[in-house]
Biopython code that builds the backbone (N, CA, C, O; Angstrom):
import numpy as np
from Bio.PDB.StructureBuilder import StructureBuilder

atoms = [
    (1, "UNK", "N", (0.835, -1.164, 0.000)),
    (1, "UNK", "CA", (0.000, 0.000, 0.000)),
    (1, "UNK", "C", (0.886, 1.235, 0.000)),
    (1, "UNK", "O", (1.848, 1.366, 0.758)),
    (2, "UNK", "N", (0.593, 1.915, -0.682)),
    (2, "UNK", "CA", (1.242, 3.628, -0.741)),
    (2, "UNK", "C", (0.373, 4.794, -1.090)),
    (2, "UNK", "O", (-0.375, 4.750, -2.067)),
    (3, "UNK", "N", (0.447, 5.689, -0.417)),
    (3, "UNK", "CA", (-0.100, 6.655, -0.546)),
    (3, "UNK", "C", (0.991, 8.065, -0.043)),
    (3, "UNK", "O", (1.851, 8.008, 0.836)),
    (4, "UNK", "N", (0.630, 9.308, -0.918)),
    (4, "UNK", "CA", (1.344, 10.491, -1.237)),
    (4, "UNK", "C", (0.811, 11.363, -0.460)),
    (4, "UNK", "O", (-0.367, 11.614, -0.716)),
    (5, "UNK", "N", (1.324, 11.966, 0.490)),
    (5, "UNK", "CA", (0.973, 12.817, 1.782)),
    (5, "UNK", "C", (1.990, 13.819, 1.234)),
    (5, "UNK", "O", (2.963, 13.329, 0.661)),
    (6, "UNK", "N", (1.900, 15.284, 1.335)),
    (6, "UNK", "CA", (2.355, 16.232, 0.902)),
    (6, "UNK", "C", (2.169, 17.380, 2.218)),
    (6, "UNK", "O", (1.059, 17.842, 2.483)),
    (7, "UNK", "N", (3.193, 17.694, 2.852)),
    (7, "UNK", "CA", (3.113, 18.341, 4.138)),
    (7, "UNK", "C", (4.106, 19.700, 4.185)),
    (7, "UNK", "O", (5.310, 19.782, 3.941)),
    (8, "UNK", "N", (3.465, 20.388, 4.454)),
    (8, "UNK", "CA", (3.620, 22.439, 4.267)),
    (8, "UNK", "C", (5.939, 22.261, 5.027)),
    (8, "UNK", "O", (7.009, 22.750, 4.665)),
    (9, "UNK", "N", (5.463, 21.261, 6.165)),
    (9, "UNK", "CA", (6.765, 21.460, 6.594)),
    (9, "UNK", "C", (7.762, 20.916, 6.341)),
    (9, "UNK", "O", (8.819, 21.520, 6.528)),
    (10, "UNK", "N", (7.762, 19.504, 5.798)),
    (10, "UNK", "CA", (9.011, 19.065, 5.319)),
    (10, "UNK", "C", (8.616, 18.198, 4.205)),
    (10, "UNK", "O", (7.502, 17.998, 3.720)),
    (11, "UNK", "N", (9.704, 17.754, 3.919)),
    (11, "UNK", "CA", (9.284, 17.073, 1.993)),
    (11, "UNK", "C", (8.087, 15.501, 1.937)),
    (11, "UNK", "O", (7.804, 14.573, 2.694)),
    (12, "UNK", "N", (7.817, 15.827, 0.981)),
    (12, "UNK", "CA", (7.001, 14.850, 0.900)),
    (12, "UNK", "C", (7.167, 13.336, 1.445)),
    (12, "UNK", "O", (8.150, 12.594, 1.440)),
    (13, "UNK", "N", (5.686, 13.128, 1.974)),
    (13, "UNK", "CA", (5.906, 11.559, 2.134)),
    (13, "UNK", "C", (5.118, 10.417, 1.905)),
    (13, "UNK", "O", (4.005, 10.659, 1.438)),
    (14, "UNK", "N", (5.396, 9.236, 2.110)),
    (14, "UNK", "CA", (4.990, 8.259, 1.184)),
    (14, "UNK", "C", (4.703, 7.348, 2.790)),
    (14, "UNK", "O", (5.525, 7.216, 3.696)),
    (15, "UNK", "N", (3.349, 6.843, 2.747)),
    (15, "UNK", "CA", (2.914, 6.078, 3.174)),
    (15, "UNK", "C", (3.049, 4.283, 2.632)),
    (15, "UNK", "O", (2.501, 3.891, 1.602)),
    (16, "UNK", "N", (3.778, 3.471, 3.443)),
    (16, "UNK", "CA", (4.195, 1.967, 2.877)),
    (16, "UNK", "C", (3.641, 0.968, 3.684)),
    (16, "UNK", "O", (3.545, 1.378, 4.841)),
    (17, "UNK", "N", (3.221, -0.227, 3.535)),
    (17, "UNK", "CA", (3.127, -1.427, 4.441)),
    (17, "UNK", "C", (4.000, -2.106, 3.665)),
    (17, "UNK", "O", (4.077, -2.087, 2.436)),
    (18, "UNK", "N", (4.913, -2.946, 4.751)),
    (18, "UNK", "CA", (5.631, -4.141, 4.406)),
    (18, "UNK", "C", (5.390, -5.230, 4.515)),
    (18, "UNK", "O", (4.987, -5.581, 5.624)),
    (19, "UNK", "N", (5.491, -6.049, 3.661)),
    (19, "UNK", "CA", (5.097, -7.420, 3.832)),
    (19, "UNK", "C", (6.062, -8.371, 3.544)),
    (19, "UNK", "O", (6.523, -8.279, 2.406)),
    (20, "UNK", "N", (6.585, -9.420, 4.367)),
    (20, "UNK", "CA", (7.451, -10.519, 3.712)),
    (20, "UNK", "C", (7.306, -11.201, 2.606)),
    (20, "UNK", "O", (6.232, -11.072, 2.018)),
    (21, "UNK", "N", (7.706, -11.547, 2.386)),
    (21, "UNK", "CA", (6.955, -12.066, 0.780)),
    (21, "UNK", "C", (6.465, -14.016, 1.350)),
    (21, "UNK", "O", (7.166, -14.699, 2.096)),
    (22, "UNK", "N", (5.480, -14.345, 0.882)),
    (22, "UNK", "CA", (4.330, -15.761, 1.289)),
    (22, "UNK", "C", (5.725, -17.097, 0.750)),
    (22, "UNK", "O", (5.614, -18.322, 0.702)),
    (23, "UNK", "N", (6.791, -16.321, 0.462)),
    (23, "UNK", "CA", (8.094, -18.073, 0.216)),
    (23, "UNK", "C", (9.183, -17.918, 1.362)),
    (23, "UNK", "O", (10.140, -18.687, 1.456)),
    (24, "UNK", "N", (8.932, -16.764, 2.300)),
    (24, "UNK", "CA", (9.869, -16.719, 2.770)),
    (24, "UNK", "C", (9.788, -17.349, 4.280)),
    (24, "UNK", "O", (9.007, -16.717, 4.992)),
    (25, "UNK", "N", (10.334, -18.298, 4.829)),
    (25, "UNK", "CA", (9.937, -18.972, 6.261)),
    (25, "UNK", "C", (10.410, -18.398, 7.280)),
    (25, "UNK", "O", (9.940, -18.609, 8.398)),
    (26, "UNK", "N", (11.775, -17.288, 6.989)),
    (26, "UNK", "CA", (12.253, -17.237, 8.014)),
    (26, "UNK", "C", (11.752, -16.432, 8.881)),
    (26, "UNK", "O", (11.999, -15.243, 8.681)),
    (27, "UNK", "N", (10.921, -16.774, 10.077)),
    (27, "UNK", "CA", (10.037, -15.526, 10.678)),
    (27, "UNK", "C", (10.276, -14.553, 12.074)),
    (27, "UNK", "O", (9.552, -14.081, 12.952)),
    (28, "UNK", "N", (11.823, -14.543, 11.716)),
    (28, "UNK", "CA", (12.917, -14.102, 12.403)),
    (28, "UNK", "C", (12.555, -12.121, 11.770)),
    (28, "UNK", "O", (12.433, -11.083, 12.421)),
    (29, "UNK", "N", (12.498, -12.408, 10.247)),
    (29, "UNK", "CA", (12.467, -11.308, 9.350)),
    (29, "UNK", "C", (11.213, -10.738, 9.268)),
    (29, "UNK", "O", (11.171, -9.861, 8.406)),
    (30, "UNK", "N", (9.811, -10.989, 10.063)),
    (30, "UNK", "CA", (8.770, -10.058, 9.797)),
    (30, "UNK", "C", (8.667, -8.812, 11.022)),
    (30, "UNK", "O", (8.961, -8.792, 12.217)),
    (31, "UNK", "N", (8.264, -8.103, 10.351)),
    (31, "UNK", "CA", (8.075, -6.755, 11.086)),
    (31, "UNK", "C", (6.665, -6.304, 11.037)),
    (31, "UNK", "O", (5.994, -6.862, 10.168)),
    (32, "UNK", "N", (6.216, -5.650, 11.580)),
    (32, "UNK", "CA", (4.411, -4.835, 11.595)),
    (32, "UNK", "C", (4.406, -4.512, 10.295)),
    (32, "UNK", "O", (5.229, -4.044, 9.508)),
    (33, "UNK", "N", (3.218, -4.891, 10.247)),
    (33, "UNK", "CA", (2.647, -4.410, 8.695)),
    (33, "UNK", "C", (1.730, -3.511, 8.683)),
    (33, "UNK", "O", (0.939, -3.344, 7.755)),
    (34, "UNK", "N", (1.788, -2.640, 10.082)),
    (34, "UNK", "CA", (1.261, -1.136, 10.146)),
    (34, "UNK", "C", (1.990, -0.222, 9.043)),
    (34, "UNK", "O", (3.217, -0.174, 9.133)),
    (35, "UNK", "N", (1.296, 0.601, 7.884)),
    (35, "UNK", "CA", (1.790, 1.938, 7.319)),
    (35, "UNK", "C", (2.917, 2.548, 8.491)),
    (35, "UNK", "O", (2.847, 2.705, 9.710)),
    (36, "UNK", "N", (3.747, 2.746, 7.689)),
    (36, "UNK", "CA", (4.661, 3.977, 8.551)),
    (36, "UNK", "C", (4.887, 4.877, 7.199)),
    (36, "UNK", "O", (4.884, 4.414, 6.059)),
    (37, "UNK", "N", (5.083, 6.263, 7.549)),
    (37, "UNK", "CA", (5.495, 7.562, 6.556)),
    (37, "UNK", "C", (6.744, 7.419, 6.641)),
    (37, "UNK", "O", (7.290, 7.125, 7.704)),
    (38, "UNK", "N", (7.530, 7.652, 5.271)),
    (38, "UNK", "CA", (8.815, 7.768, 4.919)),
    (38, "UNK", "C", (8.981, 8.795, 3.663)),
    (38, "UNK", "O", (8.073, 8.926, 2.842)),
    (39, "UNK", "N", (9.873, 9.317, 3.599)),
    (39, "UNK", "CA", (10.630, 10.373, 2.815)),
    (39, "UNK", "C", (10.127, 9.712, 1.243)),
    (39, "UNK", "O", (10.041, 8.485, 1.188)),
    (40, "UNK", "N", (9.881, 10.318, 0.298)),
    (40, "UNK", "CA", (9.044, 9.901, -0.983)),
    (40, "UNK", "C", (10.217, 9.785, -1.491)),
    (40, "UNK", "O", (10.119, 9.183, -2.560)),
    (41, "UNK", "N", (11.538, 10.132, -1.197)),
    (41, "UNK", "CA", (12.815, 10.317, -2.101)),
    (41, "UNK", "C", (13.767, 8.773, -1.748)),
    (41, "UNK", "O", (14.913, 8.660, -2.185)),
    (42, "UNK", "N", (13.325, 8.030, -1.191)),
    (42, "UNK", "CA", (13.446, 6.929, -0.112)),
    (42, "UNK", "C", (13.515, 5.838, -1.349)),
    (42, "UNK", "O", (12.587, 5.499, -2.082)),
    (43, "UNK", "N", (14.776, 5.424, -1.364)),
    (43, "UNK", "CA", (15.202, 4.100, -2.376)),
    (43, "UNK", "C", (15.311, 2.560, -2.108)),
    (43, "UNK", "O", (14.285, 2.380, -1.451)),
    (44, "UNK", "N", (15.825, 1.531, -2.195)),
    (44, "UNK", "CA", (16.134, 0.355, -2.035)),
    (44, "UNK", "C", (17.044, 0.717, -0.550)),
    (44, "UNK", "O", (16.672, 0.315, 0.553)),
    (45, "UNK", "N", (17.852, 1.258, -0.694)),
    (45, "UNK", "CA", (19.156, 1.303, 0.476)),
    (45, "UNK", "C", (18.291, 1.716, 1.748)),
    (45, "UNK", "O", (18.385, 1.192, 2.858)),
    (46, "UNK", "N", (17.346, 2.850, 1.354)),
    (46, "UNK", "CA", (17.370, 3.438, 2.430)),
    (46, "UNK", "C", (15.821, 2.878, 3.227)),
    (46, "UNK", "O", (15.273, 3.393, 4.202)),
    (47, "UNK", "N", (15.410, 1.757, 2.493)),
    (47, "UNK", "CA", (14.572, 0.778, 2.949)),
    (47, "UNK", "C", (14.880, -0.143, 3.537)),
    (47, "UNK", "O", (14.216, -0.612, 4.462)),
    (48, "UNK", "N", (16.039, -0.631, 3.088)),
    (48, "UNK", "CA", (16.850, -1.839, 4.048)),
    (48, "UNK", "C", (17.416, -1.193, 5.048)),
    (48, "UNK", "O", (17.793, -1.987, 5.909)),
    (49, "UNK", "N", (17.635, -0.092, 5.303)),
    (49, "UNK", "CA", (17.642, 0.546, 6.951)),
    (49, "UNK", "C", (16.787, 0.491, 7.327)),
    (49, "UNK", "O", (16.758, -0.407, 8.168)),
    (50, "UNK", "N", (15.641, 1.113, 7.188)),
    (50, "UNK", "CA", (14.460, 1.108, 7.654)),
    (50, "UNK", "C", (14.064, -0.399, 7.911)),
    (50, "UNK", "O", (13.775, -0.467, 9.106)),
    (51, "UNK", "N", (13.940, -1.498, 7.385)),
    (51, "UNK", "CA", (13.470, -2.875, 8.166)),
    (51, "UNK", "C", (14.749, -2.767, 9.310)),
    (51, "UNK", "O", (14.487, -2.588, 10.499)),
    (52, "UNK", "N", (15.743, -2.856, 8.962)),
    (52, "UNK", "CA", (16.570, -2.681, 9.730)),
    (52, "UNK", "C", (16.595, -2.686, 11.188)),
    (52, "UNK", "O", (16.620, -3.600, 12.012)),
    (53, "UNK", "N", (16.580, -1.509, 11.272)),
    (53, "UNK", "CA", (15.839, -0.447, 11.915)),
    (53, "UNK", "C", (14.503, -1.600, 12.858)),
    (53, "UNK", "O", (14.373, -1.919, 14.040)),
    (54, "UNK", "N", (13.962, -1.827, 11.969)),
    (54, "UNK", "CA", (13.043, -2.405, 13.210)),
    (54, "UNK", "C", (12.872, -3.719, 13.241)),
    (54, "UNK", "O", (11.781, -4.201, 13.545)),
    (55, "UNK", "N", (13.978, -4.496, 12.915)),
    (55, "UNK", "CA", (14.508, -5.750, 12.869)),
    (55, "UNK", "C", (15.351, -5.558, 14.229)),
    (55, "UNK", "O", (15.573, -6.651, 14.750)),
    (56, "UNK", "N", (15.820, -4.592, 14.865)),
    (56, "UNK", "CA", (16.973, -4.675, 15.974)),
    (56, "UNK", "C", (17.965, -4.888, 15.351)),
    (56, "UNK", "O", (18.801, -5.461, 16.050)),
    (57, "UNK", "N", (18.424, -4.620, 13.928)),
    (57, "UNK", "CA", (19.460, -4.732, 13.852)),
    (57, "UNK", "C", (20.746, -3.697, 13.228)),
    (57, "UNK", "O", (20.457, -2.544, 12.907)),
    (58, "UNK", "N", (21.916, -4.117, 13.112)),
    (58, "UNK", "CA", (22.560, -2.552, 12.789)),
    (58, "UNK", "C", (22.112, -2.155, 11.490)),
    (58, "UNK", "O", (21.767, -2.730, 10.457)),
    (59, "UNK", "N", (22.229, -1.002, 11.883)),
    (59, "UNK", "CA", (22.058, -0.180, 10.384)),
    (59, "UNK", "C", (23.200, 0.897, 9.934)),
    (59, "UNK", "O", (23.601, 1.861, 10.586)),
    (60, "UNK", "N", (23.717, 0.356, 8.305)),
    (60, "UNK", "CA", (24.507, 1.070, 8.025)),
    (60, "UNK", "C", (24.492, 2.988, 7.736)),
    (60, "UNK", "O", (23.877, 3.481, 6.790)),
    (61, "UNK", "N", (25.057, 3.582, 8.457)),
    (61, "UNK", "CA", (25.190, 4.862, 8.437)),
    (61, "UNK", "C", (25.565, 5.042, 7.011)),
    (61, "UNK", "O", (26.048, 4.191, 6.264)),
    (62, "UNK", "N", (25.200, 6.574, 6.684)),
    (62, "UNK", "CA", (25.699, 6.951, 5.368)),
    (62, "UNK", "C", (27.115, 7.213, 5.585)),
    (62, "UNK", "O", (27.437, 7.794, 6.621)),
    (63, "UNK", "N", (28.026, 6.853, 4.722)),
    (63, "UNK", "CA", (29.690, 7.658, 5.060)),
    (63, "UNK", "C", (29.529, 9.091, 4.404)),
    (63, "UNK", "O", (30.511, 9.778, 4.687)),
    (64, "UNK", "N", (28.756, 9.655, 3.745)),
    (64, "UNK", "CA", (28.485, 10.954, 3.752)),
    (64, "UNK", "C", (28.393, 12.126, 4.595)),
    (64, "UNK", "O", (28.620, 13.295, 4.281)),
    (65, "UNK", "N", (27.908, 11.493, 6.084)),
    (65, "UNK", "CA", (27.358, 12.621, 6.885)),
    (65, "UNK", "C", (28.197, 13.465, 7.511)),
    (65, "UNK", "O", (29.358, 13.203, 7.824)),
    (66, "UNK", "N", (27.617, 14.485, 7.699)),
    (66, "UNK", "CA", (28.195, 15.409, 8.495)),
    (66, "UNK", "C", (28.681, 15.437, 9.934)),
    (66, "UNK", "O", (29.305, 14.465, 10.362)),
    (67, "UNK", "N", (28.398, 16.658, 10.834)),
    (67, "UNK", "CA", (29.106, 16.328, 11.807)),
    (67, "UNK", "C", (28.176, 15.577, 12.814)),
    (67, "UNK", "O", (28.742, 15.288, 13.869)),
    (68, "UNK", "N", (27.065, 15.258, 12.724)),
    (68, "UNK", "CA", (26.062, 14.276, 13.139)),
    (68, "UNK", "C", (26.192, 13.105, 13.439)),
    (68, "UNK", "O", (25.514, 12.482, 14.255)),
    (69, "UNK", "N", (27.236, 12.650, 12.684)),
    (69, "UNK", "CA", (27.702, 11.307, 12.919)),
    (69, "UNK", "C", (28.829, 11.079, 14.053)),
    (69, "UNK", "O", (28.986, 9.957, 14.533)),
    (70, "UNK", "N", (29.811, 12.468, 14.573)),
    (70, "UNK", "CA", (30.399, 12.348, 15.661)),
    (70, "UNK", "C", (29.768, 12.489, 16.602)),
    (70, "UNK", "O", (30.019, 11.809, 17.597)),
    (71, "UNK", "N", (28.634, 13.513, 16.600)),
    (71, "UNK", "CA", (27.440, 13.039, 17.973)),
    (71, "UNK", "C", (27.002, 11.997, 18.246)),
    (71, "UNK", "O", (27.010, 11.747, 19.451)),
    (72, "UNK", "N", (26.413, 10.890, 17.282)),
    (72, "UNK", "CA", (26.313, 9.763, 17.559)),
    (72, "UNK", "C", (26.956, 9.417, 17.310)),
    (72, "UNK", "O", (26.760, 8.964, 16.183)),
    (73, "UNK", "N", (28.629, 9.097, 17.913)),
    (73, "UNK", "CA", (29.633, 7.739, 18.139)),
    (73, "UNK", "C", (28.824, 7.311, 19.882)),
    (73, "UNK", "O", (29.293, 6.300, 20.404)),
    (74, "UNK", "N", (28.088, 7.796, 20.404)),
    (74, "UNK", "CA", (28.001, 6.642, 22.103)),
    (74, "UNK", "C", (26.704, 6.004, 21.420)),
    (74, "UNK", "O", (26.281, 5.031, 22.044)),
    (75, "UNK", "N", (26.145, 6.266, 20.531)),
    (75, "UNK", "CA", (25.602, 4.587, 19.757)),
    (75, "UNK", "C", (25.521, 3.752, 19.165)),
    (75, "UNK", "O", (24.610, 2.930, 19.066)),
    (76, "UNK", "N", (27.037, 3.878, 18.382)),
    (76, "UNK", "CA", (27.960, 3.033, 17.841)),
    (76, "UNK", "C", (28.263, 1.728, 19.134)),
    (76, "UNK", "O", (28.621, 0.596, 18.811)),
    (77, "UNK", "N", (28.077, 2.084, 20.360)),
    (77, "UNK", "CA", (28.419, 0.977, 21.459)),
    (77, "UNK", "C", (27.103, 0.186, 21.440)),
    (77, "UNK", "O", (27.113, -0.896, 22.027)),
    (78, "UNK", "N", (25.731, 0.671, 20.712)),
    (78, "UNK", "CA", (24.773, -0.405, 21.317)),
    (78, "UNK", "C", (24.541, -1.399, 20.120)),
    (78, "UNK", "O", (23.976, -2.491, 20.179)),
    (79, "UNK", "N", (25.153, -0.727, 18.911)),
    (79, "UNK", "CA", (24.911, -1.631, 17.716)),
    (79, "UNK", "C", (26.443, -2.307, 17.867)),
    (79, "UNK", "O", (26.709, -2.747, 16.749)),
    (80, "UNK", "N", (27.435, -2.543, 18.679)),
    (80, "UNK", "CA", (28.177, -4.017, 18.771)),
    (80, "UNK", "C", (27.429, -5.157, 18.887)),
    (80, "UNK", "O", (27.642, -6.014, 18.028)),
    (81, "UNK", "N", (26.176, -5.515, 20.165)),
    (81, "UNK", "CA", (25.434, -5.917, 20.342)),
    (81, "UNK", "C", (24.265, -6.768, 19.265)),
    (81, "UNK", "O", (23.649, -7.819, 19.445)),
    (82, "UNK", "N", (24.279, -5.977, 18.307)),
    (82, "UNK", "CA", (23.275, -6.125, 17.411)),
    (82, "UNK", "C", (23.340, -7.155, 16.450)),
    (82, "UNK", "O", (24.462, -7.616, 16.658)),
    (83, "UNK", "N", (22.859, -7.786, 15.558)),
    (83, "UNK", "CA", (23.157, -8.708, 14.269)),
    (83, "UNK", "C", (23.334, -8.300, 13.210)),
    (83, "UNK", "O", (22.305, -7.690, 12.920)),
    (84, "UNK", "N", (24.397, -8.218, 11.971)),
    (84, "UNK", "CA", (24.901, -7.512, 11.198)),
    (84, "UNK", "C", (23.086, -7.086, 10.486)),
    (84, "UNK", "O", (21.950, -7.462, 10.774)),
    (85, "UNK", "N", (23.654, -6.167, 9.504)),
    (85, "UNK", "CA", (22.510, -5.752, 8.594)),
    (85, "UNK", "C", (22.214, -6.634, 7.184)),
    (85, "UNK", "O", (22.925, -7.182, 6.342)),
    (86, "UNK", "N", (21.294, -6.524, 7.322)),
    (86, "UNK", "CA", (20.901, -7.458, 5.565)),
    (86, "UNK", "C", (20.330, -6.457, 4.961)),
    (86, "UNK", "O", (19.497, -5.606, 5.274)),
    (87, "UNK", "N", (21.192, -6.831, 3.644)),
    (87, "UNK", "CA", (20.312, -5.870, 2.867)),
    (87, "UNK", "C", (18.978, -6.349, 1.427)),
    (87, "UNK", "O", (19.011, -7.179, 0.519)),
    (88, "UNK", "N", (18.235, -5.613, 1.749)),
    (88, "UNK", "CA", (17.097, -6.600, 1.087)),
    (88, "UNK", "C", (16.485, -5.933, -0.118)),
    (88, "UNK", "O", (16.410, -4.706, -0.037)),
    (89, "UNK", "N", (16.149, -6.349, -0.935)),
    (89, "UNK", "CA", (15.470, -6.204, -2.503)),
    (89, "UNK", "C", (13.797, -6.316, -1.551)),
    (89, "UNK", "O", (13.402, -7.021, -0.622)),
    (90, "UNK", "N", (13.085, -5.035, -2.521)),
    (90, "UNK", "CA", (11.613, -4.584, -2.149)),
    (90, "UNK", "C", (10.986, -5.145, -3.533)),
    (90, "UNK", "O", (11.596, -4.988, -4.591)),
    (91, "UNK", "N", (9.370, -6.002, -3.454)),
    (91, "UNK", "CA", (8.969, -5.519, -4.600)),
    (91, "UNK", "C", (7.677, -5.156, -4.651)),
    (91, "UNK", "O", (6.934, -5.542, -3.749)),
    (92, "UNK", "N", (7.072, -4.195, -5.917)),
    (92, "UNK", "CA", (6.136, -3.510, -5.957)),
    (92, "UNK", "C", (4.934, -3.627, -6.667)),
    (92, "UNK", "O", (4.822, -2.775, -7.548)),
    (93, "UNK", "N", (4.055, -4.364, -6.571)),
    (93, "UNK", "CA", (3.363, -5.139, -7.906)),
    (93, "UNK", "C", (4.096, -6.137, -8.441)),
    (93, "UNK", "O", (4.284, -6.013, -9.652)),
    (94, "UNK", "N", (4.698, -7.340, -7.791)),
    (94, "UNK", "CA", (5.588, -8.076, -8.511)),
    (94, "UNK", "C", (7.294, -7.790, -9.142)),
    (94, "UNK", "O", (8.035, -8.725, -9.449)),
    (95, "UNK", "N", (7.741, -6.136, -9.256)),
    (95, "UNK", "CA", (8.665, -5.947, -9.233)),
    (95, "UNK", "C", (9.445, -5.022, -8.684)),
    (95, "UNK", "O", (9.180, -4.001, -8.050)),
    (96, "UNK", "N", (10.938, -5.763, -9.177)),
    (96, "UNK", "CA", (12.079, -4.976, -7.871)),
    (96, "UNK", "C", (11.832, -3.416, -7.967)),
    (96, "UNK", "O", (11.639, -2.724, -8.966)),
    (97, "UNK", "N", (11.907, -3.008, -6.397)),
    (97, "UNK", "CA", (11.745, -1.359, -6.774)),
    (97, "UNK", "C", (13.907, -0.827, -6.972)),
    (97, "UNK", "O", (14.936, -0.997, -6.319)),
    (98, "UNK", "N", (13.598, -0.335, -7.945)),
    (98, "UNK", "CA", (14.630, 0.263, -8.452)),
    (98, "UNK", "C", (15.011, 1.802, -8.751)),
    (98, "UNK", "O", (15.994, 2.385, -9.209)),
    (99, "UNK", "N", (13.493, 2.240, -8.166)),
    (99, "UNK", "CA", (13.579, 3.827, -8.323)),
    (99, "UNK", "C", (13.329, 4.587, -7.153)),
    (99, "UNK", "O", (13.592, 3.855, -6.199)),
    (100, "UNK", "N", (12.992, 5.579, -6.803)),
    (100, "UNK", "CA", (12.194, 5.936, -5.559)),
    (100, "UNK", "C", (11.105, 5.429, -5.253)),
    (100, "UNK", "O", (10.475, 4.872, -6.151)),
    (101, "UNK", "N", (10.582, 5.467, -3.968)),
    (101, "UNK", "CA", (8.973, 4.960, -3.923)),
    (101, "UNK", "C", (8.171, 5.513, -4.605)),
    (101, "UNK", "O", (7.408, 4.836, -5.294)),
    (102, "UNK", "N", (8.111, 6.913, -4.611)),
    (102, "UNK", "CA", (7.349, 7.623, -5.451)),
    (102, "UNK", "C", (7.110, 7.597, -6.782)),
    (102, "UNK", "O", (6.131, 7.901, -7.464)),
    (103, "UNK", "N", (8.635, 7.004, -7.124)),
    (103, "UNK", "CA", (8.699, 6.876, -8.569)),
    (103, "UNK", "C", (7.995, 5.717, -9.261)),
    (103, "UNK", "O", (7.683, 5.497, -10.431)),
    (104, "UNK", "N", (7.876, 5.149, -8.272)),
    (104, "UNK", "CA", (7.246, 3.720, -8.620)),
    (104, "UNK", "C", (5.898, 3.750, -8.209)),
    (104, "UNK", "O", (5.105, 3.212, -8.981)),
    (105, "UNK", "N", (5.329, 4.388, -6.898)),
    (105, "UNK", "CA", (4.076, 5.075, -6.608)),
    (105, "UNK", "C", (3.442, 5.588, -7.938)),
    (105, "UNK", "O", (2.227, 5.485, -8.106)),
    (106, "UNK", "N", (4.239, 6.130, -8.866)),
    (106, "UNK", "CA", (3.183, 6.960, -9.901)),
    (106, "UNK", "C", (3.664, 6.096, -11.322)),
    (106, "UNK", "O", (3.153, 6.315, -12.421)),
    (107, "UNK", "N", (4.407, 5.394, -11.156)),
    (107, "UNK", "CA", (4.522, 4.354, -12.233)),
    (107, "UNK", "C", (3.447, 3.372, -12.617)),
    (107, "UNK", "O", (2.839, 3.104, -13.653)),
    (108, "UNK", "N", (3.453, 2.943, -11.378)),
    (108, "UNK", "CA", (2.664, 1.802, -11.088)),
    (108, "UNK", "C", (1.082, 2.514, -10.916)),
    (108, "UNK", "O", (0.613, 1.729, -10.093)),
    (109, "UNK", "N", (0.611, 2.944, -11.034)),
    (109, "UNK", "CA", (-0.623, 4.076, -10.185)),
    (109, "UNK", "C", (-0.970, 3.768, -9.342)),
    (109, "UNK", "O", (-2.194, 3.641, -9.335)),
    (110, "UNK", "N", (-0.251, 3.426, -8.056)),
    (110, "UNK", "CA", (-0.762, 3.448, -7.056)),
    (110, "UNK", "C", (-0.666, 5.167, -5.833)),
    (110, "UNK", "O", (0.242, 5.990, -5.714)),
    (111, "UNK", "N", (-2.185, 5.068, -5.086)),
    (111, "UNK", "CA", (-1.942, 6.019, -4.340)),
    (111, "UNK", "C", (-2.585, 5.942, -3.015)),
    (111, "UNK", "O", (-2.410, 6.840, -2.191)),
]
sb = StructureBuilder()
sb.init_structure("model")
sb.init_model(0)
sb.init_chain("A")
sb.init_seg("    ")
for serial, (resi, resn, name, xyz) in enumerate(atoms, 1):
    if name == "N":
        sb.init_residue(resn, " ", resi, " ")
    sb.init_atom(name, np.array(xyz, "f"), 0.0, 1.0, " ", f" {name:<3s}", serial, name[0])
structure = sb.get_structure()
């Protein structure tokens, strides 16, 4: 499910439910399949953080960032703890998303 929420204060966003896909057993890997809002500019990478993310497990930082990322080095100590990250292929109507959500939101016509 997706839907296009457009908000005065910060950039657009895209409403998603995730679903494991019906071959996969391992049920280590499901997460809520409550909608959560995410950034419409939001790709493959930055989806596999996001399960991530609520898998408990680490999630790779961008090596891009700024000085944000030396503020958080004291939670670099709780993801030792954690189980490496997987990174996972999304699909959208049957195929891999390869573009933004959005991009595929209005590809596909969904809203």
């Amino acid at each position: 499910m997706m839907d296009i929420d457009a908000n005065n204060d910060s950039e657009e966003q895209i409403r998603i439910s995730l679903v494991l896909s019906k071959t996969c057993t391992d049920t280590s890997l499901r997460v809520p399949s409550d909608p959560i809002a995410i950034p419409s500019t939001t790709r493959k990478k930055g989806l596999s953080a996001i399960v991530n993310h609520l898998l408990d497990r680490k999630v790779v930082k961008e090596e891009n960032s700024d000085s944000e990322e030396e503020s958080d080095n004291d939670d670099s100590d709780d993801d030792e703890d954690k189980l490496p990250s997987i990174p996972f292929d999304f699909l959208v109507n049957n195929k891999l998303l390869r573009l933004t959500v959005e991009g595929v939101a209005r590809r596909e016509g969904l809203s």
